[in-house]
N, C-alpha and C positions, 0 to 999 in steps of 0.2 A: 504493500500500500504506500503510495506516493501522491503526493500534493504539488504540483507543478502550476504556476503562472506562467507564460511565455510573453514576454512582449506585450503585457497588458495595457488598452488604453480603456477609459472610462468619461464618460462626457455627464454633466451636468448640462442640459440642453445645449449653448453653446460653449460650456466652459469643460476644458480639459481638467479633469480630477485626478485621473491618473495617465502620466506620462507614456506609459511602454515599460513599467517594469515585469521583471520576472525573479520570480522567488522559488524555492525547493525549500517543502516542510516532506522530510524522510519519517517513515514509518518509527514508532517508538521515540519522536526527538520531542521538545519544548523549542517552537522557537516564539522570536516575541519583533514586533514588529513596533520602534520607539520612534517618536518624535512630536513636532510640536502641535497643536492645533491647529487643524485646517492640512496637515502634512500629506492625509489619505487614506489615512491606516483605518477609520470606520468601512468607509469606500470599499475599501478592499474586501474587507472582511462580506459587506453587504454583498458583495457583486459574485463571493464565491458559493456566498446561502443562494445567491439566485434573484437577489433582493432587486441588485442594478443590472441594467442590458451593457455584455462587453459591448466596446464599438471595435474594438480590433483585438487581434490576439487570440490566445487561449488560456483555458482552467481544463486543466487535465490530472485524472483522480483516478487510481490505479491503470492510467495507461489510458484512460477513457478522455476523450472529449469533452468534456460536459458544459461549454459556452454556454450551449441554446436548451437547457435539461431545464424543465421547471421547479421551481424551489422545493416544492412539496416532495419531489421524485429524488430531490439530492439527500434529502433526507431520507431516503430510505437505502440509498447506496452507502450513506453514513457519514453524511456529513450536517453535523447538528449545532445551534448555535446559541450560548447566554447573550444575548445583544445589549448594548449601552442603556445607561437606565432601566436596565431587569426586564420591562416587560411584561412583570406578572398580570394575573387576572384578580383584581383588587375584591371584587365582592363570591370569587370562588373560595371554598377550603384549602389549605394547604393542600391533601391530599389529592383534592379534582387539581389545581394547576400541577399536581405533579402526573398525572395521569392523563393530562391533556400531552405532555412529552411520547407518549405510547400511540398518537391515535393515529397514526399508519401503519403501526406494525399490525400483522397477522399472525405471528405466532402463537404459541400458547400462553396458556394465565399465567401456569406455573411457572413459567420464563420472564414473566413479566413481574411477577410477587417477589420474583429471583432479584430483580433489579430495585423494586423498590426498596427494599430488605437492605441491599446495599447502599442506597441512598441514603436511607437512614442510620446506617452505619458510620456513614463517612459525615453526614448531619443528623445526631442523634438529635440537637436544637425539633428540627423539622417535624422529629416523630413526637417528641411532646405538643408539639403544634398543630398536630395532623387537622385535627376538627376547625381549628380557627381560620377567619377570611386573612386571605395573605397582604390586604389593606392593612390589618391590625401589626403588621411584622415590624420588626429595627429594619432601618436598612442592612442592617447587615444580615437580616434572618432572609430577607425579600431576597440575598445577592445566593445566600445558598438555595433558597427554592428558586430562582432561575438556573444555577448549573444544575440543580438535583433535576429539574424536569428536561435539559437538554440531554443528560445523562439518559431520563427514561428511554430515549430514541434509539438506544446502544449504539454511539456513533463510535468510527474510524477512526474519526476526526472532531474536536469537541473547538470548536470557535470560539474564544470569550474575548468581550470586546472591554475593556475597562472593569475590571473585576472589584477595583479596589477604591472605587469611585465614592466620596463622598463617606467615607469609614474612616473610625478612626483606628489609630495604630496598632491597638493590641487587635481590634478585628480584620485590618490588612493580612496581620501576620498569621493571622488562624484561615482564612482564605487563601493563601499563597499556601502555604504549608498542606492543606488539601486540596490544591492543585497539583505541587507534586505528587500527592497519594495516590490522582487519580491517574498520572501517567505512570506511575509506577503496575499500576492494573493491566496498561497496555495499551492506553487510549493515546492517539497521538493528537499535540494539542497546540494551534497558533491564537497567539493573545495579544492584546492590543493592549497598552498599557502605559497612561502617564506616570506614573511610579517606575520612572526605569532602573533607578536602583534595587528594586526588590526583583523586578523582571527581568534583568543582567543575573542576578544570585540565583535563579531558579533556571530560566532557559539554558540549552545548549547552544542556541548560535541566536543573530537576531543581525535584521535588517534598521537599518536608519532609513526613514523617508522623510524627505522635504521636499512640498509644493509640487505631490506626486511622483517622484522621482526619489529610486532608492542610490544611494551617495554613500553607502558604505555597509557592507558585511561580513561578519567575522563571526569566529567564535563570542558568544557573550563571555566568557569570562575575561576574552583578550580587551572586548569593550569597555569594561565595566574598569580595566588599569589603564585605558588610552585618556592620556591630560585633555586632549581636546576633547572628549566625547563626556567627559568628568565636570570640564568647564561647561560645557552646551546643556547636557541635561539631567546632569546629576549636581547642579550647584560647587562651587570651587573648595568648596569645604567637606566635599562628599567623604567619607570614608569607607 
């Protein structure tokens, strides 16, 4: 399983979003795609759920084409997504927005009680919550019932767009910390992430993009000791 961009462009009616980049998220990796507002890295993320129409290029996902795949179908090839600001379904139960993550699959229940079971594993929070409307959540409980119901989808590839958005510390670091957990299950995972210091610590490689155009890629941990990249978006005082 392979995540490929080729030469991706993306238009916002007449504004270019995205340049023509191309990016590789390999099976089993973390990678994390940094930079500033307005850089492209939602863009991207939307245009691989199926969200935005490429204008040129390709998204190719275990070898497959999937430019013109509609979004619902990418999801079921396995490719699933927590999206910016959660998303959830504010006057559902915890439990329906997590079972609304399930509603294309066909398999069995028991496959499916299998995954919630682990949801609530990795968010015990969640399962004390089961009954309540996911309105009534922290934001930080709303940020775990969004990855917990993209998880319901058993995806490939688990998309998170800003995880750690509007949290405070000690809940970043409980977030991150079961995003590694879930790659460590096998889920291969691209994150979008202004907290680049926490998203350098955790990813295996990661792309810079500015004003659509990716301008630098490396191992993240190589990024995370580069002065300039230290200076730019990890503050000059980063440790």
């Amino acid at each position: 399983m392979r995540l490929e961009l080729k030469d991706l462009h993306v238009h916002y009616g007449k504004i270019e979003a995205i340049k023509g980049i191309s990016v590789v998220v390999n099976e089993g990796e973390i990678v994390t795609l940094i930079g500033a507002n307005g850089a492209g890295k939602t863009t991207t993320l939307k245009t691989i759920s199926g969200l935005r129409k490429v204008s040129s290029g390709q998204i190719l996902f275990d070898g497959q084409d999937i430019s013109n795949v509609p979004a619902h179908e990418r999801v079921d090839l396995g490719i699933s997504q927590a999206p910016e600001g959660r998303g959830i379904f504010p006057g559902m139960t915890v439990l329906e927005n997590l079972e609304m993550g399930k509603f294309n699959r066909k398999d069995r229940k028991s496959e499916m009680d299998e995954d919630l079971d682990k949801v609530y594993t990795l968010f015990p929070r969640l399962k004390e919550r089961a009954t309540q409307a996911g309105g009534t959540l922290s934001g930080g409980e709303q940020q775990m019932l969004a990855i917990g119901r993209a998880l319901m989808a058993r995806p490939k590839v688990l998309l998170l767009d800003e995880p750690s958005m509007g949290l405070a510390p000690q809940m970043i670091a409980n977030i991150f910390r079961i995003i590694t957990e879930i790659n460590k299950t096998g889920v291969t995972i691209l994150l979008v992430e202004q907290n680049a210091q926490q998203a350098l610590q955790r990813a295996h490689r990661a792309y810079i993009l500015e004003t659509g155009n990716v301008v630098k890629e490396a191992k993240a941990s190589d990024l995370l000791n580069d002065p300039a990249v230290r200076e730019a978006y990890l503050g000059t005082g980063a440790h």
